[in-house]
C-alpha positions in Angstrom: 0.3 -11.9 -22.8 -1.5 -14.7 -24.4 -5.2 -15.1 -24.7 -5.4 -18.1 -22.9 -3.0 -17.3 -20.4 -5.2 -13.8 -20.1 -8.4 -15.9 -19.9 -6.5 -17.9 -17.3 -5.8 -14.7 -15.2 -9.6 -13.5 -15.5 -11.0 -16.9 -14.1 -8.5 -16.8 -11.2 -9.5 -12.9 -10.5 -13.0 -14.0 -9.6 -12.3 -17.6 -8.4 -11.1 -16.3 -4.8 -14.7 -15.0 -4.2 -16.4 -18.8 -5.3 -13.7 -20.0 -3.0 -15.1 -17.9 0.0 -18.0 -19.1 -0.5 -17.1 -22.7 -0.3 -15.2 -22.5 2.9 -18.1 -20.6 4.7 -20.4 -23.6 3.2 -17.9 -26.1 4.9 -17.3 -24.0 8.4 -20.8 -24.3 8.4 -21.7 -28.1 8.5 -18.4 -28.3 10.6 -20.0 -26.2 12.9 -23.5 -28.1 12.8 -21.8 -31.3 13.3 -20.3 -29.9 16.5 -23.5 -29.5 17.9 -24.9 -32.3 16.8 -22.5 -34.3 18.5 -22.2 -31.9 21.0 -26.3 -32.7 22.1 -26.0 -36.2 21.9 -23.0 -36.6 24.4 -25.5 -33.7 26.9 -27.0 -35.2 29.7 -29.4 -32.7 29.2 -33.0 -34.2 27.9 -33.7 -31.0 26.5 -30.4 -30.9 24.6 -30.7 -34.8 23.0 -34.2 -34.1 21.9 -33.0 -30.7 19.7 -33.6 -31.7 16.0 -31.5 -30.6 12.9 -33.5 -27.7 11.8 -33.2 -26.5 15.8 -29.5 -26.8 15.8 -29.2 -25.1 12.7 -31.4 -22.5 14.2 -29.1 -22.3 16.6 -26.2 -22.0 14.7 -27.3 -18.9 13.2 -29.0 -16.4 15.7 -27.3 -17.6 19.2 -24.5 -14.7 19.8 -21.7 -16.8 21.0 -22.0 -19.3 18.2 -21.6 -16.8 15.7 -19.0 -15.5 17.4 -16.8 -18.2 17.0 -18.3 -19.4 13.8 -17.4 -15.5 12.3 -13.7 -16.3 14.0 -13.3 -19.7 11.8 -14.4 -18.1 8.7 -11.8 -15.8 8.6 -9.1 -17.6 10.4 -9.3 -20.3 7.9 -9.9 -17.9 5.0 -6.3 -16.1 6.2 -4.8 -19.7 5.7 -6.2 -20.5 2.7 -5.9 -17.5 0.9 -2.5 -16.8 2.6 -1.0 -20.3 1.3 -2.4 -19.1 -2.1 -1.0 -15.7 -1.9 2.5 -16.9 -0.7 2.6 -19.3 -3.6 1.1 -17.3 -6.5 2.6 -13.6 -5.9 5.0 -13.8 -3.3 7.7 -16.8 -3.4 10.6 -14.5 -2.5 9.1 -12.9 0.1 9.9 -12.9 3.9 7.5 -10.0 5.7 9.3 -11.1 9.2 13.0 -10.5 8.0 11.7 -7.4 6.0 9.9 -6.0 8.8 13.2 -6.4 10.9 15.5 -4.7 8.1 13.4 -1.7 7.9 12.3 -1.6 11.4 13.2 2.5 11.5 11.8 3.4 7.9 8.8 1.6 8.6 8.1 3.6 11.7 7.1 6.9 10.3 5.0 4.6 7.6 3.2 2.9 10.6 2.2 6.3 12.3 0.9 7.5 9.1 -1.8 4.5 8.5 -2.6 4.3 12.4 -4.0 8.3 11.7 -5.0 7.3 8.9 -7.2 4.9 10.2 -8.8 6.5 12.6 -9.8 9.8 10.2 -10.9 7.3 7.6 -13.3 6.3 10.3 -14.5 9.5 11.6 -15.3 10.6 8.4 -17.2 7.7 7.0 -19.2 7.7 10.5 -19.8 11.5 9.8 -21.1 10.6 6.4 -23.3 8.1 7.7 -24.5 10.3 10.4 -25.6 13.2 8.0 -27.5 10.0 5.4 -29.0 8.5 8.3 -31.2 12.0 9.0 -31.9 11.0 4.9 -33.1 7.6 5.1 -33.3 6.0 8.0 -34.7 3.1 6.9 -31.7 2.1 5.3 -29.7 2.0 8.0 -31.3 -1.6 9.9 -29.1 -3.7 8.8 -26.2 -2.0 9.6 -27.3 -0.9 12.8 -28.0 -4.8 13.4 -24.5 -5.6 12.4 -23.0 -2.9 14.5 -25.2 -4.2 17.6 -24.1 -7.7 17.3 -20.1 -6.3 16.8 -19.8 -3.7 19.7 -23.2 -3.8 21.5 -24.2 -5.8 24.8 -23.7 -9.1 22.7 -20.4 -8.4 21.7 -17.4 -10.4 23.1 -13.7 -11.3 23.2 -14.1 -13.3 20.3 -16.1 -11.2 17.8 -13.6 -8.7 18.1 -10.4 -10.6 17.9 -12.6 -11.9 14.5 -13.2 -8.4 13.2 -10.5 -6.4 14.1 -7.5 -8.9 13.9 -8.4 -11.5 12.2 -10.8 -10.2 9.2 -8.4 -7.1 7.9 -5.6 -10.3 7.8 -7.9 -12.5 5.8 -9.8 -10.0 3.7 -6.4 -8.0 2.6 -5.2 -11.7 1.8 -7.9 -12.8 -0.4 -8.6 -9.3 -2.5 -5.1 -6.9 -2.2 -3.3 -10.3 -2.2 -4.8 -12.7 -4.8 -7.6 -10.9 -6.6 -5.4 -7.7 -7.5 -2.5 -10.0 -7.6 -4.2 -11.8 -10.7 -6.6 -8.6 -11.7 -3.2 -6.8 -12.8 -1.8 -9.1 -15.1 -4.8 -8.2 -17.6 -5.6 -4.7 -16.6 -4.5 -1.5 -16.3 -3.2 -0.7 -12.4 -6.6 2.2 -12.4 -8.5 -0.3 -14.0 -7.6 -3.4 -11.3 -7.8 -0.8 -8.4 -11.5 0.1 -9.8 -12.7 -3.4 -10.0 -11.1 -4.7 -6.7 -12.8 -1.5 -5.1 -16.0 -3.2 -7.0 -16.1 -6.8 -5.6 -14.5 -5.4 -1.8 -18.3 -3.3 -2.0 -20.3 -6.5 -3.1 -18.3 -8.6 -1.1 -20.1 -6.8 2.3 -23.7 -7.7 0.9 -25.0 -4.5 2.1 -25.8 -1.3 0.2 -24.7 0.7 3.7 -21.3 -1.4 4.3 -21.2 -1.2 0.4 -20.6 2.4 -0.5 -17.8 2.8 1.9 -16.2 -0.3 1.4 -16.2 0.5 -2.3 -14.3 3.8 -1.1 -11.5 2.5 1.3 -11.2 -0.8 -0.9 -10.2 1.5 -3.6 -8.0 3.1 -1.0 -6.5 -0.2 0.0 -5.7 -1.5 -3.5 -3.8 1.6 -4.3 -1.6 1.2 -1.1 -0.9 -2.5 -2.6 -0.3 -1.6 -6.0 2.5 1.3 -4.6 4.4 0.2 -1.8 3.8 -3.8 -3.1 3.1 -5.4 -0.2 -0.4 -6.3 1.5 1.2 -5.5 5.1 0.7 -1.9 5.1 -3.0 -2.5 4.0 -3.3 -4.9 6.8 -2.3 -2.1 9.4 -4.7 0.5 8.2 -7.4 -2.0 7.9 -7.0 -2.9 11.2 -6.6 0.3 12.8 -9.8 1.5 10.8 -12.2 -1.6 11.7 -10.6 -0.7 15.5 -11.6 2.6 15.2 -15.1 2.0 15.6 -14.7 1.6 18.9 -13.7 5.4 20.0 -15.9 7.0 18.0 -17.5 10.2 19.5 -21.5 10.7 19.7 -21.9 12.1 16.3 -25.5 12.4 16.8 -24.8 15.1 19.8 -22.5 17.3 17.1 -24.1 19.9 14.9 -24.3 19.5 11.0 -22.1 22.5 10.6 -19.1 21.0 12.8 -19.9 17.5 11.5 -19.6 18.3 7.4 -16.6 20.5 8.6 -14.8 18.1 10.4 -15.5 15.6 7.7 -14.0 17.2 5.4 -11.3 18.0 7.6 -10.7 14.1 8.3 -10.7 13.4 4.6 -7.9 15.9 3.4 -5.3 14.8 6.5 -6.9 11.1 6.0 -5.5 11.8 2.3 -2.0 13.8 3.3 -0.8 10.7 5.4 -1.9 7.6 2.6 0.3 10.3 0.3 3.2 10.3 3.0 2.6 6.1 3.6 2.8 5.6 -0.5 6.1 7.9 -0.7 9.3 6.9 -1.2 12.3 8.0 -0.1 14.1 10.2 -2.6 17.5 8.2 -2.9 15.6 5.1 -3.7 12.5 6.1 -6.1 14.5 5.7 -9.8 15.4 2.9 -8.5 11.9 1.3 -7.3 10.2 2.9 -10.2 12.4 0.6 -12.6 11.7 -2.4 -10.0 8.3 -1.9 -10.0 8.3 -1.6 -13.9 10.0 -4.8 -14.6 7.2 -6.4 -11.9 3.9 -5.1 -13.8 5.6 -6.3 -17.5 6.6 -10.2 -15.9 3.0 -10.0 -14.2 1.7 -8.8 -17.8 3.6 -11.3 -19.5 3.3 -15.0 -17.6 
Protein backbone atom coordinates (compact mmCIF):
# COMPACT_ATOMS: atom_id res chain seq x y z
CA UNK A 1 0.00 0.00 0.00
CA UNK A 2 1.18 3.35 -0.92
CA UNK A 3 1.60 6.30 1.32
CA UNK A 4 -0.70 8.39 -0.28
CA UNK A 5 -3.11 5.90 -0.94
CA UNK A 6 -2.68 5.00 3.03
CA UNK A 7 -2.97 8.68 3.87
CA UNK A 8 -6.07 8.52 1.64
CA UNK A 9 -7.59 5.66 3.74
CA UNK A 10 -6.83 7.49 7.17
CA UNK A 11 -8.67 10.78 6.00
CA UNK A 12 -11.66 8.70 4.92
CA UNK A 13 -11.61 6.60 8.40
CA UNK A 14 -12.42 9.77 10.23
CA UNK A 15 -14.32 11.68 7.49
CA UNK A 16 -17.70 9.65 8.25
CA UNK A 17 -17.86 11.29 11.73
CA UNK A 18 -17.38 15.23 10.10
CA UNK A 19 -19.95 13.87 7.77
CA UNK A 20 -22.44 13.22 10.72
CA UNK A 21 -22.03 16.14 11.83
CA UNK A 22 -22.88 18.01 8.78
CA UNK A 23 -26.08 16.26 8.19
CA UNK A 24 -27.34 16.84 11.83
CA UNK A 25 -26.27 20.69 11.06
CA UNK A 26 -28.55 20.57 7.92
CA UNK A 27 -31.62 18.34 9.59
CA UNK A 28 -31.51 20.96 11.83
CA UNK A 29 -32.22 24.29 9.80
CA UNK A 30 -34.52 21.91 7.73
CA UNK A 31 -36.34 21.37 10.71
CA UNK A 32 -36.35 25.20 11.87
CA UNK A 33 -37.55 26.19 8.59
CA UNK A 34 -40.48 23.97 9.03
CA UNK A 35 -41.61 25.79 11.76
CA UNK A 36 -40.88 28.81 10.72
CA UNK A 37 -43.09 28.38 7.87
CA UNK A 38 -45.16 26.28 9.83
CA UNK A 39 -46.12 29.60 12.32
CA UNK A 40 -46.56 31.90 9.59
CA UNK A 41 -49.28 29.84 7.75
CA UNK A 42 -51.06 29.36 11.90
CA UNK A 43 -53.95 31.26 12.43
CA UNK A 44 -52.87 31.25 15.72
CA UNK A 45 -51.62 34.94 16.98
CA UNK A 46 -49.57 33.31 19.49
CA UNK A 47 -47.90 31.08 16.92
CA UNK A 48 -47.06 34.15 14.15
CA UNK A 49 -45.67 36.20 16.84
CA UNK A 50 -42.95 33.23 17.97
CA UNK A 51 -39.41 34.58 17.05
CA UNK A 52 -36.39 32.60 15.81
CA UNK A 53 -34.62 32.06 19.01
CA UNK A 54 -38.31 30.70 20.28
CA UNK A 55 -38.58 28.28 17.51
CA UNK A 56 -35.26 27.11 17.92
CA UNK A 57 -36.12 26.71 21.52
CA UNK A 58 -38.61 24.84 20.48
CA UNK A 59 -36.87 22.71 18.36
CA UNK A 60 -34.76 21.45 20.93
CA UNK A 61 -36.62 20.66 24.28
CA UNK A 62 -40.40 19.99 22.95
CA UNK A 63 -40.62 15.98 23.02
CA UNK A 64 -42.36 15.33 19.89
CA UNK A 65 -40.10 17.52 17.87
CA UNK A 66 -37.17 15.70 18.83
CA UNK A 67 -38.84 12.83 18.21
CA UNK A 68 -39.09 13.13 14.75
CA UNK A 69 -36.02 15.34 14.35
CA UNK A 70 -33.90 12.12 16.20
CA UNK A 71 -35.92 9.85 13.33
CA UNK A 72 -34.51 12.19 10.34
CA UNK A 73 -31.03 12.15 11.63
CA UNK A 74 -30.67 8.68 11.40
CA UNK A 75 -32.99 7.90 8.56
CA UNK A 76 -30.96 10.12 6.45
CA UNK A 77 -27.68 9.10 7.96
CA UNK A 78 -28.78 5.24 6.90
CA UNK A 79 -29.08 6.69 3.30
CA UNK A 80 -26.15 8.45 3.19
CA UNK A 81 -23.86 6.31 4.66
CA UNK A 82 -25.64 3.25 3.09
CA UNK A 83 -25.07 4.81 -0.62
CA UNK A 84 -21.47 5.19 0.67
CA UNK A 85 -21.07 1.78 2.02
CA UNK A 86 -22.72 0.07 -1.09
CA UNK A 87 -20.34 1.90 -3.31
CA UNK A 88 -16.99 1.80 -1.37
CA UNK A 89 -17.06 -1.83 0.22
CA UNK A 90 -19.80 -3.69 -1.11
CA UNK A 91 -20.43 -3.47 -5.11
CA UNK A 92 -21.10 -7.22 -5.43
CA UNK A 93 -23.25 -7.48 -2.75
CA UNK A 94 -26.97 -8.30 -2.70
CA UNK A 95 -28.04 -8.87 1.34
CA UNK A 96 -31.77 -9.61 -0.04
CA UNK A 97 -30.80 -12.55 -2.45
CA UNK A 98 -28.12 -13.63 0.22
CA UNK A 99 -30.48 -13.56 2.97
CA UNK A 100 -32.85 -15.85 0.73
CA UNK A 101 -30.02 -18.47 -0.19
CA UNK A 102 -29.10 -19.03 3.31
CA UNK A 103 -32.41 -18.64 4.76
CA UNK A 104 -31.86 -22.13 7.02
CA UNK A 105 -28.09 -21.46 7.93
CA UNK A 106 -28.85 -18.10 8.87
CA UNK A 107 -31.51 -19.30 11.29
CA UNK A 108 -29.48 -20.73 14.07
CA UNK A 109 -27.11 -17.44 13.51
CA UNK A 110 -30.25 -15.25 14.11
CA UNK A 111 -31.17 -17.05 17.40
CA UNK A 112 -27.74 -16.66 18.59
CA UNK A 113 -27.51 -12.61 18.33
CA UNK A 114 -31.33 -12.31 19.45
CA UNK A 115 -29.88 -13.99 23.08
CA UNK A 116 -27.19 -12.39 22.62
CA UNK A 117 -28.74 -9.21 22.68
CA UNK A 118 -30.68 -9.41 25.40
CA UNK A 119 -27.74 -10.80 27.92
CA UNK A 120 -25.56 -8.04 26.55
CA UNK A 121 -28.21 -5.90 28.03
CA UNK A 122 -28.79 -7.41 31.23
CA UNK A 123 -25.39 -7.29 32.00
CA UNK A 124 -24.44 -3.77 31.10
CA UNK A 125 -27.73 -2.66 33.11
CA UNK A 126 -26.30 -4.88 36.03
CA UNK A 127 -23.12 -3.04 35.70
CA UNK A 128 -24.63 0.14 35.83
CA UNK A 129 -26.79 -0.73 38.64
CA UNK A 130 -23.87 -1.80 40.97
CA UNK A 131 -21.79 2.00 39.59
CA UNK A 132 -24.82 3.86 40.12
CA UNK A 133 -24.73 2.90 44.33
CA UNK A 134 -20.82 4.41 43.36
CA UNK A 135 -21.52 7.65 41.91
CA UNK A 136 -24.68 8.72 41.44
CA UNK A 137 -24.06 11.85 40.20
CA UNK A 138 -22.81 10.50 37.16
CA UNK A 139 -25.67 8.91 36.16
CA UNK A 140 -28.07 12.43 35.11
CA UNK A 141 -27.56 12.49 31.93
CA UNK A 142 -28.18 9.09 31.18
CA UNK A 143 -31.01 8.83 33.31
CA UNK A 144 -32.27 12.00 31.19
CA UNK A 145 -31.70 10.21 28.01
CA UNK A 146 -33.37 7.09 29.15
CA UNK A 147 -36.54 9.34 30.39
CA UNK A 148 -36.91 11.00 27.16
CA UNK A 149 -36.49 7.24 25.24
CA UNK A 150 -38.81 4.95 27.26
CA UNK A 151 -40.40 7.28 29.95
CA UNK A 152 -43.92 9.10 29.82
CA UNK A 153 -42.48 11.24 26.82
CA UNK A 154 -41.61 8.46 24.83
CA UNK A 155 -43.58 7.60 21.60
CA UNK A 156 -44.10 5.61 18.41
CA UNK A 157 -41.60 7.56 16.83
CA UNK A 158 -38.64 7.70 19.24
CA UNK A 159 -38.64 4.15 19.21
CA UNK A 160 -38.96 3.28 15.62
CA UNK A 161 -35.69 5.99 15.73
CA UNK A 162 -33.73 4.15 18.29
CA UNK A 163 -34.47 0.68 17.94
CA UNK A 164 -34.90 0.33 14.04
CA UNK A 165 -33.68 2.96 12.56
CA UNK A 166 -30.37 4.01 14.67
CA UNK A 167 -28.70 0.22 14.84
CA UNK A 168 -29.30 0.52 10.69
CA UNK A 169 -27.62 3.84 10.45
CA UNK A 170 -24.97 3.57 13.07
CA UNK A 171 -23.74 -0.13 11.92
CA UNK A 172 -23.68 1.64 8.39
CA UNK A 173 -21.58 4.55 9.16
CA UNK A 174 -18.86 2.79 11.72
CA UNK A 175 -18.97 -1.40 10.87
CA UNK A 176 -19.63 -0.28 7.25
CA UNK A 177 -17.46 2.68 6.22
CA UNK A 178 -15.15 3.56 9.16
CA UNK A 179 -13.90 -0.19 9.60
CA UNK A 180 -14.33 -0.61 5.98
CA UNK A 181 -11.51 2.11 5.37
CA UNK A 182 -9.78 1.66 9.08
CA UNK A 183 -8.61 -1.97 7.80
CA UNK A 184 -6.94 -1.10 4.81
CA UNK A 185 -4.07 0.59 7.04
CA UNK A 186 -4.37 -1.39 10.23
CA UNK A 187 -4.16 -4.39 11.71
CA UNK A 188 -7.95 -6.21 12.07
CA UNK A 189 -7.15 -5.82 16.44
CA UNK A 190 -5.93 -2.63 15.80
CA UNK A 191 -9.20 -1.33 13.52
CA UNK A 192 -11.53 -3.25 15.91
CA UNK A 193 -9.72 -1.20 18.87
CA UNK A 194 -10.09 2.17 17.32
CA UNK A 195 -13.69 1.62 15.85
CA UNK A 196 -14.60 0.49 19.49
CA UNK A 197 -12.82 4.08 20.30
CA UNK A 198 -14.85 6.58 18.12
CA UNK A 199 -18.44 4.17 18.68
CA UNK A 200 -17.62 5.42 22.74
CA UNK A 201 -16.95 9.17 21.69
CA UNK A 202 -19.47 9.07 19.24
CA UNK A 203 -22.32 8.77 22.33
CA UNK A 204 -20.87 12.04 24.01
CA UNK A 205 -21.38 10.71 27.31
CA UNK A 206 -18.90 9.10 29.74
CA UNK A 207 -22.04 6.69 30.95
CA UNK A 208 -23.20 5.64 27.22
CA UNK A 209 -19.33 5.79 26.59
CA UNK A 210 -17.90 2.89 28.52
CA UNK A 211 -20.28 0.43 27.27
CA UNK A 212 -20.47 1.52 23.88
CA UNK A 213 -16.67 1.26 23.82
CA UNK A 214 -17.39 -2.50 24.89
CA UNK A 215 -20.23 -3.81 22.51
CA UNK A 216 -18.65 -1.52 19.61
CA UNK A 217 -15.61 -3.61 20.04
CA UNK A 218 -18.11 -6.46 20.01
CA UNK A 219 -19.77 -5.29 16.94
CA UNK A 220 -16.63 -4.71 14.83
CA UNK A 221 -15.40 -8.10 15.53
CA UNK A 222 -18.79 -9.67 14.22
CA UNK A 223 -18.02 -7.42 10.89
CA UNK A 224 -14.53 -8.27 10.52
CA UNK A 225 -15.58 -12.37 10.82
CA UNK A 226 -18.64 -13.18 9.19
CA UNK A 227 -18.06 -9.85 6.66
CA UNK A 228 -21.17 -8.47 6.53
CA UNK A 229 -22.74 -5.46 8.72
CA UNK A 230 -26.29 -7.47 8.73
CA UNK A 231 -25.58 -9.62 11.59
CA UNK A 232 -24.36 -6.52 13.61
CA UNK A 233 -27.51 -4.83 12.61
CA UNK A 234 -29.61 -7.70 14.33
CA UNK A 235 -27.74 -7.72 17.55
CA UNK A 236 -27.81 -4.04 17.68
CA UNK A 237 -31.19 -3.97 17.35
CA UNK A 238 -32.22 -6.68 19.59
CA UNK A 239 -29.82 -5.09 22.28
CA UNK A 240 -31.09 -1.23 22.02
CA UNK A 241 -34.73 -3.36 22.13
CA UNK A 242 -33.83 -4.93 25.12
CA UNK A 243 -34.07 -2.00 27.23
CA UNK A 244 -37.39 -2.36 27.24
CA UNK A 245 -37.82 -5.79 29.29
CA UNK A 246 -35.48 -5.24 31.69
CA UNK A 247 -36.27 -6.47 35.23
CA UNK A 248 -36.06 -3.99 38.41
CA UNK A 249 -32.41 -4.37 39.14
CA UNK A 250 -32.68 -2.06 41.88
CA UNK A 251 -35.08 -4.70 43.86
CA UNK A 252 -32.24 -7.71 43.24
CA UNK A 253 -29.47 -8.17 45.78
CA UNK A 254 -25.74 -7.41 44.88
CA UNK A 255 -24.88 -11.03 45.43
CA UNK A 256 -27.56 -12.25 42.63
CA UNK A 257 -26.89 -9.13 40.57
CA UNK A 258 -22.75 -9.61 40.15
CA UNK A 259 -23.66 -13.38 39.76
CA UNK A 260 -25.99 -13.11 37.19
CA UNK A 261 -23.79 -10.58 35.49
CA UNK A 262 -21.32 -12.61 35.10
CA UNK A 263 -23.53 -15.30 34.15
CA UNK A 264 -24.99 -13.05 31.21
CA UNK A 265 -21.47 -12.21 30.06
CA UNK A 266 -20.00 -15.89 29.55
CA UNK A 267 -23.41 -17.20 27.62
CA UNK A 268 -23.57 -13.43 26.03
CA UNK A 269 -19.86 -14.56 24.87
CA UNK A 270 -20.68 -18.52 23.97
CA UNK A 271 -23.39 -17.37 21.36
CA UNK A 272 -21.20 -14.23 19.57
CA UNK A 273 -18.61 -17.45 19.42
CA UNK A 274 -21.41 -19.80 17.91
CA UNK A 275 -22.67 -16.47 15.51
CA UNK A 276 -18.81 -15.93 14.25
CA UNK A 277 -18.41 -19.89 13.50
CA UNK A 278 -18.27 -21.34 10.47
CA UNK A 279 -19.38 -24.37 9.31
CA UNK A 280 -16.64 -26.99 9.12
CA UNK A 281 -16.96 -27.94 5.32
CA UNK A 282 -16.61 -24.35 4.41
CA UNK A 283 -13.87 -22.64 6.87
CA UNK A 284 -10.41 -23.51 4.53
CA UNK A 285 -12.25 -22.26 2.13
CA UNK A 286 -13.48 -18.74 3.75
CA UNK A 287 -10.29 -18.41 5.52
CA UNK A 288 -8.50 -18.18 1.98
CA UNK A 289 -11.53 -15.81 0.77
CA UNK A 290 -11.23 -13.77 3.52
CA UNK A 291 -7.35 -13.67 3.10
CA UNK A 292 -7.33 -12.51 -0.41
CA UNK A 293 -10.16 -9.64 0.94
CA UNK A 294 -7.79 -8.05 3.76
CA UNK A 295 -4.52 -8.12 1.06
CA UNK A 296 -6.91 -6.31 -1.99
CA UNK A 297 -8.31 -3.98 0.97
CA UNK A 298 -4.42 -3.55 2.07
CA UNK A 299 -3.33 -3.07 -1.30
CA UNK A 300 -5.90 -0.41 -3.23
Amino acid sequence: MTQSSKLRSIILTFAPLFAVFALQIAVNLIDIVILFVMNIVSDAEVSKSRSIGELMNYSLTQPMNLAFRSLAYFAVYAIVFGIWYKKAFAKDENPVKAIRENARKLTWRIVCLVVAGVLAQYAVDAVLELLREVSPESFTEYDEMLKNLVGVTASWVSLLASFIVAPIAEELIFRGVILGYSRQYLPDIAAIFLNALLFAVYHGNLIQGCYAFALGGVLAFIRVKTGSVIPGMLLHMCINTSILFMPKFEEMGEGFLIASMIAATVVFAVMIALTVKKPKEKQTENSKENSKVDSSLRSE
